[in-house]
C-alpha positions in Angstrom: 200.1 126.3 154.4 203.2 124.1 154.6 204.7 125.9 151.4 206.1 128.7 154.5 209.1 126.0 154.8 210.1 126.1 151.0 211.9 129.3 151.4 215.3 128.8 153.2 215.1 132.0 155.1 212.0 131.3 156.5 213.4 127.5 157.6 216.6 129.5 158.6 214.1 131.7 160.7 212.4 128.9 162.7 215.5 126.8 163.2 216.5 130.3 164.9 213.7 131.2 165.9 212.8 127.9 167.7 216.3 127.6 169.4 215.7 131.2 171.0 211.8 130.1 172.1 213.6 127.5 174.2 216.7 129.5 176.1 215.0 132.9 176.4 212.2 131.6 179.4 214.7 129.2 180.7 217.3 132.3 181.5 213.9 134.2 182.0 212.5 131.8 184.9 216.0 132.3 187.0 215.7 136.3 186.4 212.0 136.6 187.6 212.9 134.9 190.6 215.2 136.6 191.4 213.6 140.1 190.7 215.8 141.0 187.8 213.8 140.3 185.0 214.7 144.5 184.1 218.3 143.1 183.2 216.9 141.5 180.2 215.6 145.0 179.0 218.7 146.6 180.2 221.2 144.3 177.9 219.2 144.5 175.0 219.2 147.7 175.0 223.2 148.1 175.3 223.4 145.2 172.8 222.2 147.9 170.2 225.2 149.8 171.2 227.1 146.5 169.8 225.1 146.0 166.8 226.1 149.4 165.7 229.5 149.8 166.3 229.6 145.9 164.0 227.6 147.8 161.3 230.0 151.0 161.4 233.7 148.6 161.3 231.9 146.3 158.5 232.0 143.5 161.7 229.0 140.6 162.1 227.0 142.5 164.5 225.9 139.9 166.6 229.7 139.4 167.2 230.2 143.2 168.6 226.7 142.9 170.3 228.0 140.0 172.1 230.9 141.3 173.5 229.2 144.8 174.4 226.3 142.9 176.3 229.2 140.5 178.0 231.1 143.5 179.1 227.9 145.2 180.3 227.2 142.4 181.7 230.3 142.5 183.6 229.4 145.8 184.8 226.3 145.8 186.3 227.1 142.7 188.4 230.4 145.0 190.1 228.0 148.0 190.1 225.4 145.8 191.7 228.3 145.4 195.2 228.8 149.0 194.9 224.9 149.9 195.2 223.9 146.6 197.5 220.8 148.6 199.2 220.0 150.2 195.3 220.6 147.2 193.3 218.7 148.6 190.8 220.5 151.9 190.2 223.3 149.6 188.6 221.0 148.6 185.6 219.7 152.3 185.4 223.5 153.6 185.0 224.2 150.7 182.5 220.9 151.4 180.6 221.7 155.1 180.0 225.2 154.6 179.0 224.3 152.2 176.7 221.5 154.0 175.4 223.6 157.3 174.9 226.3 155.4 172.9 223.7 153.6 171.0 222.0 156.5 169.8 225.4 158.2 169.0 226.7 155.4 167.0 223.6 154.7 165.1 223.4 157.8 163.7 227.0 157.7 162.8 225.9 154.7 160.7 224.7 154.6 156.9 222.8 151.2 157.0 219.7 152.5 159.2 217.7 149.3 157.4 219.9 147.1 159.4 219.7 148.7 162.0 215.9 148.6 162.1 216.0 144.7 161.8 217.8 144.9 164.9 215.7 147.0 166.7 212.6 144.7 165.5 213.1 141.8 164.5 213.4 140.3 160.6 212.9 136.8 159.6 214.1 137.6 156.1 217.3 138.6 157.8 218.1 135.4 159.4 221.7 133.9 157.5 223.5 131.0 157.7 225.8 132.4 159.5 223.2 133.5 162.3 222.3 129.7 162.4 226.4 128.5 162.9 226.3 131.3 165.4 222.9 130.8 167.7 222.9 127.0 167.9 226.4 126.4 169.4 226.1 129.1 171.7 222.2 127.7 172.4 223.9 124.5 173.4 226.5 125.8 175.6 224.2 128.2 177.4 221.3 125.3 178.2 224.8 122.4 179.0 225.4 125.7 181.3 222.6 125.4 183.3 221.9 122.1 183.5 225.2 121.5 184.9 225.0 124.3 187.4 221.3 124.1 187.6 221.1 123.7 191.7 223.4 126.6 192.2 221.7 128.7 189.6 218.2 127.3 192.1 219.5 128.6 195.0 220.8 131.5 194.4 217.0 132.6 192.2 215.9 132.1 195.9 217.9 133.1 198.3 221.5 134.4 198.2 222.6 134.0 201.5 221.4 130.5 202.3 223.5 129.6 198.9 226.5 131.2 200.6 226.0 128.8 203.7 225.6 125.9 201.5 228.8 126.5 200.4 228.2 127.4 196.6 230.0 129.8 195.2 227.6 133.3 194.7 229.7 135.7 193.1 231.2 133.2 190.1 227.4 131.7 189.6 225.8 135.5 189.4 228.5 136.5 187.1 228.5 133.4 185.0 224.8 133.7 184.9 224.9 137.4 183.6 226.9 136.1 181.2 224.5 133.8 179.9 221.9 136.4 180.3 224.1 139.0 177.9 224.3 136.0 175.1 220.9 135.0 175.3 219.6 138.6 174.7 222.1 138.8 171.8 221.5 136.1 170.2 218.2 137.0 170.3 218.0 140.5 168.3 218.0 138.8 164.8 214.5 137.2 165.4 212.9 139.3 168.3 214.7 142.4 167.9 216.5 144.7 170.8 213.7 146.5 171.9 211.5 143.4 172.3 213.4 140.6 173.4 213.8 141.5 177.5 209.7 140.4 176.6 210.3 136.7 175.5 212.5 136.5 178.5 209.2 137.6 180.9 206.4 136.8 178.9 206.0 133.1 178.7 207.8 133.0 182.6 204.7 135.2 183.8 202.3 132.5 181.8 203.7 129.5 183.4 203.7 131.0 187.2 199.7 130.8 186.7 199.6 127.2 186.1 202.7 125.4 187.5 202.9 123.9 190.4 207.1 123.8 191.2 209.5 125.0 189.7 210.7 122.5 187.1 207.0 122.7 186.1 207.5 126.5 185.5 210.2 125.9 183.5 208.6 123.3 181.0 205.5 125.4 180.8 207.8 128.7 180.2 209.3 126.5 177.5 206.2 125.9 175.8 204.7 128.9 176.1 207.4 130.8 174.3 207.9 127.9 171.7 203.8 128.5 170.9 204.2 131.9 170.7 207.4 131.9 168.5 205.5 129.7 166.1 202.6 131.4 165.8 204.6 134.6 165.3 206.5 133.6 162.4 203.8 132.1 161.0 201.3 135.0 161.2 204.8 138.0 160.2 204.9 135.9 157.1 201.8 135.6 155.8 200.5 139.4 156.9 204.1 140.7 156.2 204.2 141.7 159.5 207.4 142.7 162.0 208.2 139.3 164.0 208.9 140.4 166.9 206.2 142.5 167.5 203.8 139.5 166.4 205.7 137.0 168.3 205.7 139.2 171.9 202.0 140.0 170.9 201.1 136.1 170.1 203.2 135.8 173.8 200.3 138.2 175.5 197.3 136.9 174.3 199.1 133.1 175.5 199.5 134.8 178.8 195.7 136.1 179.2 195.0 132.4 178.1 196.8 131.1 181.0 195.6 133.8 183.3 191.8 133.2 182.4 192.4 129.0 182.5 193.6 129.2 185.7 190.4 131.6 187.1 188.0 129.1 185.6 190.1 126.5 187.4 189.5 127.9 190.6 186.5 129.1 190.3 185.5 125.3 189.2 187.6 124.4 192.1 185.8 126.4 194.7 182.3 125.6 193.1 183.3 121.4 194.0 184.0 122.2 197.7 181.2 123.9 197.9 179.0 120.7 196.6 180.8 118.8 199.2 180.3 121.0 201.9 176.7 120.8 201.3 176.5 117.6 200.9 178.2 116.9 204.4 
C-alpha cells in the first residue's frame, strides 16, 4: 500500500495536500464564528477568475489567483461598511462579478484541462513549484495567527467589545481576509475552486460537536481535515478518482462520525444520571 509514496507527484501531493489540511479549518474555525464561513465560497469562486486570466498571459496561475482573491478580498471588507445592516449583499456583489469574469475568461482560454484541475482538484497536477509556493505562504499565514491570535478571538466573537478593548478591528478583519484570500488560493491545486470554501467548513462543523472550548475546536478541526485529506488522496489514487471531491466527501462521512459519537455520548450520558437518580 506504501508504494503510493514512490511517485513524486503523489509525495508532492501530500506534502501539499497536508499543509492545506492544517490552515484551511484553522482560517475556517475564525470564519464560522463569525458567521462568514460564505466568504470561503465567495473567494474561491473569484480565485477562478485569477487562475484564468494566469492560464490566458502564460503566468503561474496560483500567482494571478492570488492577487485576484487578495483584491477581492479587499473589496468585500469596504463593501461590507457600505452594506453594515446587509453584510451579506457584499459577498453576493463580489461572487457575481467574479463569476461573470470567470466564465468570460475561461472561455477565452485554450487550456480547458487546466482549467478543470482547478475547478476540481488534481494530485497529478501538484509541481514543485506549487510546493515552494504553498509552504512559505502556509508558514506565514499560521506565524499570522498565532501572533494575532487574541485579536483574531475577539473579534470571531464580538466586534464591538474588541473595539473597547482597544484592538484594532478594521486592520485585524482586513488582514484576516487577507489570509482568508491566500488560503483559498493556495488551496485550488489540491481541493479545487469549487470545493475548497468545504475544507474550510467541513472539519470546523465536526469539531463544534465534540469540543469543549475553543482551542479544543481548533485541534479537532485540525484533525478532522488532516484525516480526511489523507484518506482522500489515498482513495483519488487508487480508484482514479477526482481529489477533491473524495477528500470533501471523506470530510462528510467524518462529520456524520462525529455527529453520531457525540449522540451516543449523550444518550450514554443521560442513561448514567438516570441510574443515579434511581439509585438515590
Amino acid at each position: 500500500m506504501l508504494d503510493i509514496f514512490t511517485y513524486s507527484f503523489m509525495q508532492r501531493a501530500f506534502i501539499v495536500g497536508n499543509v492545506i489540511a492544517v490552515i484551511c479549518p484553522l482560517i475556517g474555525v475564525f470564519l464560522v464564528l463569525k458567521r462568514l464561513s460564505l466568504i470561503g465560497n465567495t473567494l474561491s469562486h473569484v480565485a477562478l477568475t485569477g487562475v484564468a486570466i494566469g492560464m490566458i498571459f502564460g503566468i503561474y496561475p496560483i500567482y494571478t489567483a492570488l492577487a485576484v482573491s487578495v483584491l477581492a478580498a479587499v473589496g468585500i471588507e469596504k463593501l461590507r461598511k457600505n452594506y453594515k445592516d446587509y453584510a451579506e449583499l457584499s459577498l453576493s456583489i463580489i461572487l457575481a462579478t467574479g463569476l461573470g469574469l470567470a466564465t468570460i475568461l475561461i472561455s477565452l482560454s485554450n487550456n480547458n484541462s487546466g482549467i478543470f484541475s482547478y475547478l476540481f482538484g488534481s494530485i497529478s497536477m501538484v509541481t514543485r513549484q506549487d510546493v515552494l509556493t504553498v509552504i512559505p505562504l502556509a508558514v506565514v499565514i499560521i506565524g499570522v495567527i498565532l501572533y494575532f491570535y487574541y485579536g483574531f478571538f475577539f473579534l470571531a466573537f464580538n466586534e464591538s467589545d474588541a473595539k473597547l478593548a482597544g484592538i484594532p478591528v478594521k486592520i485585524l478583519n482586513l488582514l484576516f481576509m487577507i489570509l482568508v484570500s491566500i488560503t483559498v488560493s493556495l488551496s485550488m491545486r489540491i481541493i479545487g475552486g469549487l470545493l475548497v470554501s468545504s475544507l474550510i467548513t467541513l472539519p470546523v462543523a465536526g469539531s463544534l460537536q465534540m469540543a469543549k472550548s475553543f482551542k479544543q475546536t481548533i485541534i479537532y478541526s485540525i484533525i478532522f481535515s488532516v484525516l480526511a485529506v489523507n484518506t482522500g488522496l489515498f482513495i483519488s489514487f487508487y480508484y482514479d478518482l477526482a481529489s477533491g471531491g473524495t477528500i470533501i466527501v471523506a470530510s462528510v462521512i467524518y462529520l456524520i462520525a462525529a455527529i453520531i459519537y457525540k449522540k451516543i455520548n449523550s444518550f450514554l450520558y443521560k442513561r448514567s444520571e438516570l441510574k443515579v437518580a434511581v439509585k438515590d
